[in-house]
LUMLUMRO-677661 format. One record per residue (C-alpha): x, y, z. Coordinates in steps of 0.2 Angstrom, whole numbers, padded with zeros to 4 digits, always signed. Each point is the difference from the previous one (the first is absolute). Example, Ala and Ser with C-alpha at 12.3 -4.5 7.8 and 13.67 -1.06 7.14 Angstrom:
% LUMLUMRO-677661
+0062-0022+0039
+0006+0017-0003
//
This chain:
% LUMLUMRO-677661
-0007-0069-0102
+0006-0015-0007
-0011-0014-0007
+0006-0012+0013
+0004+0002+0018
+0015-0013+0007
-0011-0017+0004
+0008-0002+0017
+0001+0009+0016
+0004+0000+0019
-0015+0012+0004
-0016+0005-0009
-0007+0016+0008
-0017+0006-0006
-0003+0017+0003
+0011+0016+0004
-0009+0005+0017
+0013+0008+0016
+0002-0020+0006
+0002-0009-0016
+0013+0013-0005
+0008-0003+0015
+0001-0019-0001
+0007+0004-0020
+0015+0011+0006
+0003-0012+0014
-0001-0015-0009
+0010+0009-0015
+0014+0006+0012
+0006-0018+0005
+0001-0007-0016
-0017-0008-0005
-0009+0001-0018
-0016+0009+0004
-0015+0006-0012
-0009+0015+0004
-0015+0004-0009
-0016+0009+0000
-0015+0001-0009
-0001+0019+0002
+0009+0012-0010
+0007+0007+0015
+0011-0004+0015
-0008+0000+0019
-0016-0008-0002
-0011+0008+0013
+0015+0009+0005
+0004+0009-0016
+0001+0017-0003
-0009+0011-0016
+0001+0017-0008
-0019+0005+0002
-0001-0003-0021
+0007-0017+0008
-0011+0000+0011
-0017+0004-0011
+0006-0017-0011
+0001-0010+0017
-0020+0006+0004
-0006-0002-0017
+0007-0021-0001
-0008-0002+0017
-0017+0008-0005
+0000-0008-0018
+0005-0017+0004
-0007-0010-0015
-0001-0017-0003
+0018-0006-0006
+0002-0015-0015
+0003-0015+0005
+0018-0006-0002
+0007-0015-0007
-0002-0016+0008
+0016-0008-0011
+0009-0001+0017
-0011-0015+0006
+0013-0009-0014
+0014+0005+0013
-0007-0011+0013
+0005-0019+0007
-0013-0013+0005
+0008+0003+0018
-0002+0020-0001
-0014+0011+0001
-0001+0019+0000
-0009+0013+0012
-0006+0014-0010
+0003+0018+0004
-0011+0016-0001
+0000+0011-0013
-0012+0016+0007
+0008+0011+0015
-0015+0002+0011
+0010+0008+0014
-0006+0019-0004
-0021+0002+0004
-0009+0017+0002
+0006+0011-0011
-0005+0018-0001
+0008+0015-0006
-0006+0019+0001
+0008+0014-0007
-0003+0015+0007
+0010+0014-0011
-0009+0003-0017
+0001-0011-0015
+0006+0009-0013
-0008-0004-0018
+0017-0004-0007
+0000-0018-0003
+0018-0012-0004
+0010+0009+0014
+0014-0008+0003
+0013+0003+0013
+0018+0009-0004
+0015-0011-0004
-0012-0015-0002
+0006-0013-0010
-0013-0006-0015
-0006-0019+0001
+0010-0013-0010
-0015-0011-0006
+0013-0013-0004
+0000-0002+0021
-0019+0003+0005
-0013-0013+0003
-0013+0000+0009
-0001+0009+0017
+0018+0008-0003
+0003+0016-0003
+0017+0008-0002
-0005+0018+0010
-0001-0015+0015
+0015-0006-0005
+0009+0017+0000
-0005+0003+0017
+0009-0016+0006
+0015+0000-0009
+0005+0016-0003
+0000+0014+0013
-0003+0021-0003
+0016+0007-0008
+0001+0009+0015
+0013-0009+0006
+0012-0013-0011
+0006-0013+0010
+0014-0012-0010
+0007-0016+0007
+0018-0001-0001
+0004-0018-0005
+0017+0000+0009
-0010-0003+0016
+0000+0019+0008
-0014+0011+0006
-0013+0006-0012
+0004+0018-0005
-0015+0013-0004
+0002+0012-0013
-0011+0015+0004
-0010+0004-0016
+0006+0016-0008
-0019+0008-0002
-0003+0016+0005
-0018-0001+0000
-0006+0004+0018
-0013-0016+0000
+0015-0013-0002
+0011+0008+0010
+0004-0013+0016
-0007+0009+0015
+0012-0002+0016
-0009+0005+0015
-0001-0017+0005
+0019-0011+0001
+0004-0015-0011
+0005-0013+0011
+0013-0015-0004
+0001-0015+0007
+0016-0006+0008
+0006-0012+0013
+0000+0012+0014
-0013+0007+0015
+0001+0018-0006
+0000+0004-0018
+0005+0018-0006
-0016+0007-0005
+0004+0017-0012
-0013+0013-0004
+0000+0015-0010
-0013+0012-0003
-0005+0009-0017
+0009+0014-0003
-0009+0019+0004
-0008+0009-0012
+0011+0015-0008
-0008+0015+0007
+0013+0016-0001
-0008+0016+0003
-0004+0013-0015
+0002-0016-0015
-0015-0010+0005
-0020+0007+0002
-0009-0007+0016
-0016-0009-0003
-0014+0010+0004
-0015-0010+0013
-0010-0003-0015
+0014-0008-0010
+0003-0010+0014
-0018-0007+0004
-0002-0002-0019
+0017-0012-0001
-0005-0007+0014
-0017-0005-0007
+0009-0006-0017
+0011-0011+0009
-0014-0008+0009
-0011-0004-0017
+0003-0015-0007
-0008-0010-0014
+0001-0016-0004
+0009+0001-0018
+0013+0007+0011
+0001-0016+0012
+0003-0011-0015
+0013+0009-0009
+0011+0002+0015
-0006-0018+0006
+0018-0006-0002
+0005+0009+0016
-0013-0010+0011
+0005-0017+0006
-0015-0008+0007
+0002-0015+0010
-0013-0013+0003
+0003-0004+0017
+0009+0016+0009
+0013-0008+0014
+0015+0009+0009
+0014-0009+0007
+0005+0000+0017
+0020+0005+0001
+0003-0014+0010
-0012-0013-0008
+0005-0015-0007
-0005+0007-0019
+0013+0013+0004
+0014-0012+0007
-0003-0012-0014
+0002+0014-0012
+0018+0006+0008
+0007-0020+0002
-0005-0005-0018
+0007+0016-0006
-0017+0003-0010
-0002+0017+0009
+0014+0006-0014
-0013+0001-0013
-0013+0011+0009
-0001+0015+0010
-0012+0005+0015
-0008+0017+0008
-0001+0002+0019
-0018-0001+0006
-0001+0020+0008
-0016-0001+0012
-0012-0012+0009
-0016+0008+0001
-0018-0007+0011
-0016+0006-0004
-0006+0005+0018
-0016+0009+0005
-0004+0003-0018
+0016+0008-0005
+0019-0005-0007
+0012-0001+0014
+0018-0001-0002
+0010-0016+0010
+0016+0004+0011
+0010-0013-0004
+0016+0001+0006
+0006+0004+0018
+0005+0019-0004
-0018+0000-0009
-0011-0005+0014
+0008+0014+0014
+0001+0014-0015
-0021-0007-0003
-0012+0014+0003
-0014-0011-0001
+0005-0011+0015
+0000+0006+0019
+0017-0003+0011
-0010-0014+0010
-0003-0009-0016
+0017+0005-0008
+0009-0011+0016
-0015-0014-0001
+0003-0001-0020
+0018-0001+0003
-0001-0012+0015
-0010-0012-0011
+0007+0001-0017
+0017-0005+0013
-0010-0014+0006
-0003-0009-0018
+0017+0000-0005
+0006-0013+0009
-0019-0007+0005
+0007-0019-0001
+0010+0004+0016
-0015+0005+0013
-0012-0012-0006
-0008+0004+0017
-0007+0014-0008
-0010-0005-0010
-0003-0020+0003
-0017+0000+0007
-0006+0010-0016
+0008-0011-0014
-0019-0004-0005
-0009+0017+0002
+0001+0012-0014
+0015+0013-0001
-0013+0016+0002
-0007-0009+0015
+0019-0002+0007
+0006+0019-0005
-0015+0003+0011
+0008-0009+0017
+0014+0010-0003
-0008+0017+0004
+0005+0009-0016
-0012+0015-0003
-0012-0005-0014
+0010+0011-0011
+0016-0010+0001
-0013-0015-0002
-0002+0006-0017
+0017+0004-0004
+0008-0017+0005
-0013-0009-0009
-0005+0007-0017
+0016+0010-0002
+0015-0009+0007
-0006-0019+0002
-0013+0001-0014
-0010-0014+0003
-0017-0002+0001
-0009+0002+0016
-0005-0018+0001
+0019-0005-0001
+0007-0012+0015
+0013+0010+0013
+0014-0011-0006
-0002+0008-0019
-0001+0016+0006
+0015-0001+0011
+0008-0010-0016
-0006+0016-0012
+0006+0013+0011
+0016-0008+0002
+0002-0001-0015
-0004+0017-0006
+0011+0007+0013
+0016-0010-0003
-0003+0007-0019
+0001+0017+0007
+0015+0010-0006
+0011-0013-0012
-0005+0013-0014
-0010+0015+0005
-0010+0005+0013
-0012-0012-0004
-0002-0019-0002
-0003-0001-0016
+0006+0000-0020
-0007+0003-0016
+0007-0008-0014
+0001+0015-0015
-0012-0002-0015
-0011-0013+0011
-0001-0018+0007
+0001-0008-0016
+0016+0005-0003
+0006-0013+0015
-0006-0017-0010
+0008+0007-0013
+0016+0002+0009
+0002-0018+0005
-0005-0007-0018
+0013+0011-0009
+0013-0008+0015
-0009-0017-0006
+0005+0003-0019
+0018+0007+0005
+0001-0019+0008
-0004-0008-0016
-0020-0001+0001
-0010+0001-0014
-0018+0011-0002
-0015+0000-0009
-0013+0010-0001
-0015-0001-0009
+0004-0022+0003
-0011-0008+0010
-0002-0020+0005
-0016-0010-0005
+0005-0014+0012
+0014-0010+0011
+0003-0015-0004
-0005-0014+0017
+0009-0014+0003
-0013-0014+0006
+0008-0011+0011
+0012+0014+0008
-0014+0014-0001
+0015+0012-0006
+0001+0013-0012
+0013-0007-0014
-0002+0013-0012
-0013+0013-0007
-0008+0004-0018
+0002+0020-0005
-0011+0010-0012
+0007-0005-0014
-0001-0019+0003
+0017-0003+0006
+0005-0012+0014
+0013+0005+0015
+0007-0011+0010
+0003+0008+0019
+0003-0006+0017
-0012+0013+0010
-0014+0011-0006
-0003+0016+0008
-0019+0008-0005
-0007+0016+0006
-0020-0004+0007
-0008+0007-0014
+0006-0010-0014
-0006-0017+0012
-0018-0005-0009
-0016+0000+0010
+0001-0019+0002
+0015+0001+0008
-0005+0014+0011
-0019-0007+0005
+0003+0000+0018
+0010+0017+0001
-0008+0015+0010
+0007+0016-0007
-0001+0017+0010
-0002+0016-0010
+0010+0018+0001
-0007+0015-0002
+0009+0015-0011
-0002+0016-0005
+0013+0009-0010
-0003+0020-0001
+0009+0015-0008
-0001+0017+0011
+0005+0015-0002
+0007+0002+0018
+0006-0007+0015
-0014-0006+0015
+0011+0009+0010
+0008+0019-0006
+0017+0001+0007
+0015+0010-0006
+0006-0011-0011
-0009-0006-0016
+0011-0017-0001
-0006-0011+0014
-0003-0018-0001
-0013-0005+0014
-0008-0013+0007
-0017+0002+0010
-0011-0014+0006
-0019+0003+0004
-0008-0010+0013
-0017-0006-0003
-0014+0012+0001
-0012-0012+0007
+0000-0018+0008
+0005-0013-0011
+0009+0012-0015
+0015-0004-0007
+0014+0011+0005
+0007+0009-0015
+0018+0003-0006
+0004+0016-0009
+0017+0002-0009
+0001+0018-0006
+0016+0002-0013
+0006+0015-0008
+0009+0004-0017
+0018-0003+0006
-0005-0019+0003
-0001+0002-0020
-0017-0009+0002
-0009+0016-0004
-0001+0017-0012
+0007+0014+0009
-0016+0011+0010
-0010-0017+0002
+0000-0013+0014
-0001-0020-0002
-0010-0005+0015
-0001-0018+0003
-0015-0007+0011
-0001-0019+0006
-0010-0012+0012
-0006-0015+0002
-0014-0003-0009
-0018-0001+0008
-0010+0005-0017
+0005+0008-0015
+0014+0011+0000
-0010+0018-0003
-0013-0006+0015
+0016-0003+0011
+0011+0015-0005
-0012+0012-0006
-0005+0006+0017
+0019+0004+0003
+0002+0008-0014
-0015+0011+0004
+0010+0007+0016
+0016+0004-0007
-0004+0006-0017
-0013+0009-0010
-0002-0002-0020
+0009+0013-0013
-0010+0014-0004
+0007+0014-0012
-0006+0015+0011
+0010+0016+0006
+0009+0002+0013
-0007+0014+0009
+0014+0003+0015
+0013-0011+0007
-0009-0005+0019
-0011-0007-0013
+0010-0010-0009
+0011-0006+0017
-0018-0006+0004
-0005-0009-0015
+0005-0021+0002
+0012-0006-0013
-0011-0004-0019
-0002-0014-0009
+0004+0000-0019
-0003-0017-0003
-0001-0018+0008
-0001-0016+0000
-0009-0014+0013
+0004-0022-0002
-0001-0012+0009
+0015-0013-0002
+0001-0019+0007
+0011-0004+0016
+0007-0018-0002
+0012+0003+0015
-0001-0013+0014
-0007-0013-0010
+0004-0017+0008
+0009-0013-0013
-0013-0013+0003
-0014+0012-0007
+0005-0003-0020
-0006-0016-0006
+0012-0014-0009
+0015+0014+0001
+0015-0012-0006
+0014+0002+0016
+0014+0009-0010
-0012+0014-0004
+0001+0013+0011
-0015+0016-0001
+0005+0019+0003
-0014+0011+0008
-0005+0019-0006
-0001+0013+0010
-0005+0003+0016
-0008+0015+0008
+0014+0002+0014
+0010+0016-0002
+0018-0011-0001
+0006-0011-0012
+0005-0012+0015
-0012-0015-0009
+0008+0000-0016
+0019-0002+0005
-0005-0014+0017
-0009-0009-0016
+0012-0002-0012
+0013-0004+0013
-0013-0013+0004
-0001-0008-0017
+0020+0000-0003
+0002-0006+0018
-0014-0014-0004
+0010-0003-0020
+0016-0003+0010
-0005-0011+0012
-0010-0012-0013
+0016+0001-0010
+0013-0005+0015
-0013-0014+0003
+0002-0007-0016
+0017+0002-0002
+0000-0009+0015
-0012-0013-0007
+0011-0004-0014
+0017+0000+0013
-0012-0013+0012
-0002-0010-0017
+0017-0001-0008
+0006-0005+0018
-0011-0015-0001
+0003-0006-0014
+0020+0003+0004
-0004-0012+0015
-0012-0013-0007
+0014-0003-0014
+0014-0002+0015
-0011-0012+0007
-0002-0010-0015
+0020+0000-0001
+0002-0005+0018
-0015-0015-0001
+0011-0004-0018
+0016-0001+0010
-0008-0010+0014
-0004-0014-0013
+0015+0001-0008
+0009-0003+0019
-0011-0014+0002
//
């Protein structure tokens, strides 16, 4: 990186979360001069994604967190009499709770590192950073290589030339691209059979099988390392709905070039203690073994009914303030349905208001069937790679990025109570016009009177799906309603090896809720339902085995901050150019993230027109106070 950055910019963004990259690439795209930096090592924040070698680095600076040295205070020198500064933080307390259990053995090997790692540069590393972390970020598996054609044309992928079973791409699940249209053409292709011509190969006998079987199932925890380059772990799990404004943003700013997404196969409910799959679309309810032809008709009827909700407000008007569950109720669906609607196809909580539910349901069902047969994408090699997406539009626009950079203070105007400029790391001074923050990097001063909610997550590796089906290439999604009153309903995203966030044979489950105490006490009951830990035992016959509930090799429980809905007013002395991007939030969309940056540049827009038109009002009076100066001079003169 260069010794000194430009001293001047439009826009000054501080940290490399889903919105603030949004706000870079749109603020980029029209022509301003905008700073993106971050004091991580890594791109996304909270919404990055790691290798799991990425991903131990990432636990251990949240564990450790030492006392840092205290920096230079030379840039007090930078200040006027009529400016002051408002400090920022310099520790990320947005990740409590952690805990970790590993439950394959722990070889005695010691220094295992991953395949195809890159070694440390300790010209690059400070404290806190690690380059495994890094990796994870900005470089995906070489599974697949995606380059970006500078002439402005798609991206190409290059399929790696690796015969090596492991990094071969499974297909049983389609690539999906995004383009301006209401149907896409979604391909598939399935592996190709195993050679099996008569008199050349020897069949397996049972033992052989059993025994490869059983090998394939053992798993240690040297091996979870080495091949930890093919696991993309995120830290917060989302899909996108196919008609959601993530995924129309993506198409209109042409950003959905630079990534690539898997359909979401299944929507499954956890009814009377078991997985149950969701029919979805119209030909899935009446083809549905698990629904009677009464209930086929009243699903139907219904789900009819919440498309176009808005137009028989008669319906549902004298139930506005009553809870959706209460209302699904009046409409005499079988408790069955009940579930259905709520937990699987609305998925709100039980306490959530008719008008949501109708909202949620109409918008699950106006997703249906733009790309698959269900609402929902999966961008490849994880979440993280979307914030990434937008800041590489950002620098193809002219924006500049640093990280490893962070800002010890803005620089306050006293009389105008703006942000004029802001002092980085290494002492410099840059001039801006707005300043947009992520919450985290706001000091507790400035954050005195904020009430944060808490999300909890638990990230697992299986060795199998919840739910066995003919394929072993599903990507689901399955929501768990609370097990007893005043629960937390859970989220389980369940992802398998063709997402390219996992090793082949092994699952990437994902599970979220809203905090009510520490993320094992929330999730851990859950867990216990749906899965069992690894144990290296034989397999004695395959009714057993079909039995048995998916393994756990190893996992992973936080608890991380949720800053969304956060009321402006709430952060003390925050200069009025200087805008503050949330995390997170628990929901299952990404619907926060893009209606809050559209906020902020809406909100930058209008504050720029109104000074433009400050100045305009100025100049014009001035204009008129010299014409009447002219006039009273010719007055006289006529006199």
């Amino acid at each position: 990186m260069a010794e000194k950055l430009p001293s001047e910019f439009d826009v000054v963004i501080l940290g490399t979360g889903l919105p603030e990259a949004i706000i870079a690439a749109a603020c980029s795209r029209i022509g301003q001069r905008v700073l993106h930096i971050d004091v991580k090592n890594y791109y996304g924040g909270n919404w990055a994604s790691f290798t799991f070698s990425g991903l131990l680095s990432w636990l251990e600076e949240y564990k450790q967190q030492p006392n840092l040295p205290e920096e230079s205070t030379a840039w007090k020198d930078l200040l006027d009499k009529s400016e002051e500064c408002l400090l920022l933080n310099r520790k990320d307390k947005t990740i409590q709770n952690i805990e970790v259990f590993c439950y394959v053995s722990q070889d005695s090997e010691n220094n295992i590192e991953e395949v195809g790692a890159l070694r440390k540069n300790p010209a690059f590393v400070t404290y806190g950073d690690s380059t495994d972390a890094q990796d994870s970020a900005e470089e995906p598996p070489c599974q697949e290589i995606h380059s970006l054609d500078t002439s402005g044309s798609e991206i190409s992928s290059h399929p790696n030339n690796n015969t090596d079973p492991d990094t071969t791409v499974e297909t049983g699940v389609p690539d999906v691209k995004l383009e301006m249209q209401t149907q896409s053409d979604v391909t598939s292709s399935s592996t190709p059979p195993l050679d099996t011509s008569e008199g050349d190969n020897v069949k397996l006998s049972t033992e052989e099988t059993l025994a490869q079987k059983s090998a394939k199932r053992k798993i240690t925890y040297s091996s979870i390392v080495k091949e930890g380059r093919k696991f993309n772990i995120d830290l917060v799990s989302k899909f996108l709905y196919s008609r959601g404004s993530l995924i129309d943003l993506l198409i209109k700013s042409n950003v959905s070039r630079y990534a690539e997404f898997k359909n979401v196969t299944r929507i499954l409910t956890f009814q009377n203690g078991k997985v149950e799959q969701v029919p979805c679309s119209r030909a899935d309810v009446f083809a549905s073994k698990q629904l009677t032809m009464v209930e086929k008709r009243m699903l139907m009827k219904f789900l009819t009914f919440c498309l176009d909700y808005e137009q028989k407000a008669e319906e549902y008007q004298d139930y506005k303030d009553c809870a959706f569950s209460e209302y699904l109720k009046t409409k005499k669906l079988t408790p069955s349905l009940q579930h259905f609607i709520l937990h699987a196809i609305a998925m709100v909580s039980e306490t959530a208001s008719t008008i949501d539910g109708l909202r949620a349901t109409q918008h699950f069902l106006q997703s249906l069937g733009r790309y698959g047969n269900t609402p929902f994408l999966f961008p490849l090699y994880g979440l993280g790679e979307i914030p990434q997406c937008f800041c590489r539009m950002c620098a193809v626009f002219g924006g500049i990025y640093c990280l490893r950079h962070s800002v010890q203070c803005l620089v306050v105007d006293k009389e105008s109570s703006r942000c004029k400029a802001v002092i980085d790391s290494l002492g410099q001074r840059i001039t801006c016009s707005y300043f947009i923050v992520e919450d985290s990097y706001l000091s507790e001063e400035t954050c005195n009177n904020v009430c944060y909610r808490q999300i909890s997550r638990a990230v697992l590796i299986t060795d199998r799906s919840v739910l066995k089906s003919d394929s072993d290439q599903q990507v689901s999604i399955l929501t768990v309603p609370p097990m007893e009153l005043g629960e937390p309903t859970v989220s389980v995203i369940e992802l398998c090896s063709s997402t390219m966030t996992c090793k082949r044979d092994t699952y990437l489950v994902h599970l979220t809720c809203v905090s009510a105490r520490t993320a094992k006490e929330d999730l851990e009951p859950v867990v216990q339902k749906l899965f069992m830990p690894y144990a290296e035992t034989e397999i004695e016959s395959e009714q057993e085995n079909e039995l048995e509930k998916p393994q756990i090799f190893w996992a992973l429980y936080f608890n991380m901050r949720d800053s969304t809905g956060i009321d402006r007013s709430s952060y003390e002395g925050l200069p009025s150019n200087v805008y503050v991007c949330s995390g997170p939030d628990p929901h299952l969309g990404n619907e926060h993230a893009v209606k809050q940056a559209e906020s902020i540049l809406i909100s930058c827009s209008q504050k720029k027109n109104s000074a433009h038109l400050l100045q305009i009002q100025k100049i014009l009076s001035m204009m008129l106070m010299t014409l009447s100066y002219r006039m009273l001079d010719l007055l006289v003169h006529l006199k």
